[in-house]
N, C-alpha and C positions, 0 to 999 in steps of 0.2 A: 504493500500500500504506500502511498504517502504519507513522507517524512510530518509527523505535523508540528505544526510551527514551532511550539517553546520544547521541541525533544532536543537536548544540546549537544550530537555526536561528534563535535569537531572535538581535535585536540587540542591543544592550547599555545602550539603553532598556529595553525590553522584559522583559531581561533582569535590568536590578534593577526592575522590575515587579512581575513575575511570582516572585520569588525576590531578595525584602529581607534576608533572615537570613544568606543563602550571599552572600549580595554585601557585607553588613557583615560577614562573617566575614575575607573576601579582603583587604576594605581596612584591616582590624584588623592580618592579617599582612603587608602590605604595608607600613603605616607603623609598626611595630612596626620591621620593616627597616630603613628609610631611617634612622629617630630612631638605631637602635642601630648602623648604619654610620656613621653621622656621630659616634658618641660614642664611637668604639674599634674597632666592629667586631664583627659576628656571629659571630665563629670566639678571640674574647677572649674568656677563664675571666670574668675581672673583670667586664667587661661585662654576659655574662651572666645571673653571680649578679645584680649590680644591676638589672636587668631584670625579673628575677622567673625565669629559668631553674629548671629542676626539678635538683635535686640528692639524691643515694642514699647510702648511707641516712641518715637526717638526721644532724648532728654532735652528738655527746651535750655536757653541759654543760663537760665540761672543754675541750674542742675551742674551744668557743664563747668562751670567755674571749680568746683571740687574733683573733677576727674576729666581731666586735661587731654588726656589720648580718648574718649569717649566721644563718634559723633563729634569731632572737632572741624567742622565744617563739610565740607565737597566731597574729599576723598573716604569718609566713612559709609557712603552713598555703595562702595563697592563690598560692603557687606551681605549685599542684593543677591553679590553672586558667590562670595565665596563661604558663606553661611549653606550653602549650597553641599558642597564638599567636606562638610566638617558634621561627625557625628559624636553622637554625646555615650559615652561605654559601648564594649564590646558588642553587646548584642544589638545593637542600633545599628552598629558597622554591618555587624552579619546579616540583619534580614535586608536590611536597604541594598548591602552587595550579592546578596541571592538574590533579588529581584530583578536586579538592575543586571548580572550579568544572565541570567534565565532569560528574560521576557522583553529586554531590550533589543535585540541584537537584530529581530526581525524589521524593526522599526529605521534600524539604522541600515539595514536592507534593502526597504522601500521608499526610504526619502534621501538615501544618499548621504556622506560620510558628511561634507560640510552642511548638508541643510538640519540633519539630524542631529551634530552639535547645535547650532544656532537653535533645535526645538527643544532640546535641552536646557538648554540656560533660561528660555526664555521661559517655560512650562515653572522652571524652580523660583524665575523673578516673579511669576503669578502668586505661586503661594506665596510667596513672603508680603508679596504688598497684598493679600488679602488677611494675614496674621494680622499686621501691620495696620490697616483700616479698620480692622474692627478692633483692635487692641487703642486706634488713636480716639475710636467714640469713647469709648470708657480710659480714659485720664486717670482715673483715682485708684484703679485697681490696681497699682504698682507696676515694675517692666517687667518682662518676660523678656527670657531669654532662647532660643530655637537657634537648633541646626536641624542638617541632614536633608538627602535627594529626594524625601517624600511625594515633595511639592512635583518633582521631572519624573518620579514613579508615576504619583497620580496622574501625569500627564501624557505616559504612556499608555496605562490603562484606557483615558480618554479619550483614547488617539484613539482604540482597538476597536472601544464599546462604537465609537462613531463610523470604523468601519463596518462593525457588523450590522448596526440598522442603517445605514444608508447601501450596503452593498450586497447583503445580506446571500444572495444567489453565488459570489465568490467565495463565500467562508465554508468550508467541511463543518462538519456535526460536530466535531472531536474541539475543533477549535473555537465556537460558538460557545459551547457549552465550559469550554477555560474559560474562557474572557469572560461570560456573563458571569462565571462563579467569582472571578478574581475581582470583580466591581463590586460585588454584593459582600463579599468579604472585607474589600476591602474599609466598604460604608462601616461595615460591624464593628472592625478592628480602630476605625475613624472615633466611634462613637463612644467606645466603650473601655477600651485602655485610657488610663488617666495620662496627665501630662501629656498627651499626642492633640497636635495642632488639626485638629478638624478643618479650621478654616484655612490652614496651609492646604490642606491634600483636597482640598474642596477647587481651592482657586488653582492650583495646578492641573485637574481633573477638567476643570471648566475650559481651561486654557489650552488643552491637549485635544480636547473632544471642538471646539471650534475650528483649530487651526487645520484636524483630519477631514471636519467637513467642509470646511471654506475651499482646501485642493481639493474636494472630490469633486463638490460642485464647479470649480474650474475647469477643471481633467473632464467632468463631463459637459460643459458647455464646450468646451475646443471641440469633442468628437461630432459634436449633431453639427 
């Protein structure tokens, strides 16, 4: 039969072969890891602000007066993206790099190496500025601090769910019924683990599943 989509038989040659962008993504969060374990710790506040950790909602000026390297103008704007790459304990590392190397790689497949970086960053800068908005309506509730590729998981997800209802005649059984599962899980696991940014994997999700249908409806208006 057919290979189906998330079975991963390549080897790992092959595999950064075949899938250069998801392989430099992994080893990005990988030594992102190690550096920030060896400097304090991925589960230290300190740490990882100095990292580049995403923090909600941003500190306004008086705030910033006491903590000088925080949000100190323009360039902490790049927290967007490297909040992105940075997970908070081992197990965060592990399910965000099982997903991301499982379920990604067909993605980077079908949109091609640079568009499928560029859907990456941009699916991860979704969630964050949806943490980020709904963390700036409520002011009083103190800052939160977020990492991790959640936001560019959900965004793959998103990417899927929106090919399989707009395309639905192209997808096998086998793979329908992953993808619906991995949505509906995913919502579960959104909802129901404490400390997990809902509204990060929401705005990534949203951002994944528009961007899959906006080309599709392109791709199909060029053919008629």
């Amino acid at each position: 039969g057919v290979d189906p989509m998330f079975v991963r038989t390549e080897n790992l040659r092959s595999y950064i072969r075949l899938y250069p962008v998801n392989s430099a993504i992994l080893l990005i969060c990988i030594v992102f890891f190690v550096v920030m374990t060896l400097s304090g710790g991925t589960s230290d506040s300190e740490t990882l602000l100095r990292f580049g950790a995403f923090i909600s909602p941003f500190p306004d000026s008086e705030w910033r007066q006491y903590s000088v390297d925080l949000w100190g103008g323009s360039l902490d704007f790049i927290r967007f993206v490297t909040s992105i790459f940075i997970h908070i304990g081992f197990s965060h590392l592990l399910f965000n790099g099982f997903s991301i190397f499982v379920f990604a790689p067909e993605l980077e497949r079908l949109f091609g190496h640079i568009r499928y970086a560029i859907f990456f960053i941009v699916t991860g800068i979704a969630g964050n500025l949806a943490s980020h908005l709904v963390a700036a309506s409520r002011p009083f509730e103190g800052f939160t601090l977020s990492a991790g590729a959640s936001g560019s998981i959900f965004g793959i997800f998103g990417a899927y769910l929106a090919l399989v209802v707009l395309r639905r005649a192209f997808i096998d059984k086998g793979t329908y019924t992953t993808i619906v599962t991995l949505v509906v899980m995913g919502a579960i696991y959104s909802f129901i683990v404490p400390n997990v940014s809902w509204q990060g994997h929401l705005g990534g999700f949203l951002a994944g599943f528009i961007w899959m249908a906006a080309l599709l409806q392109i791709k199909g208006a060029r053919r008629r």
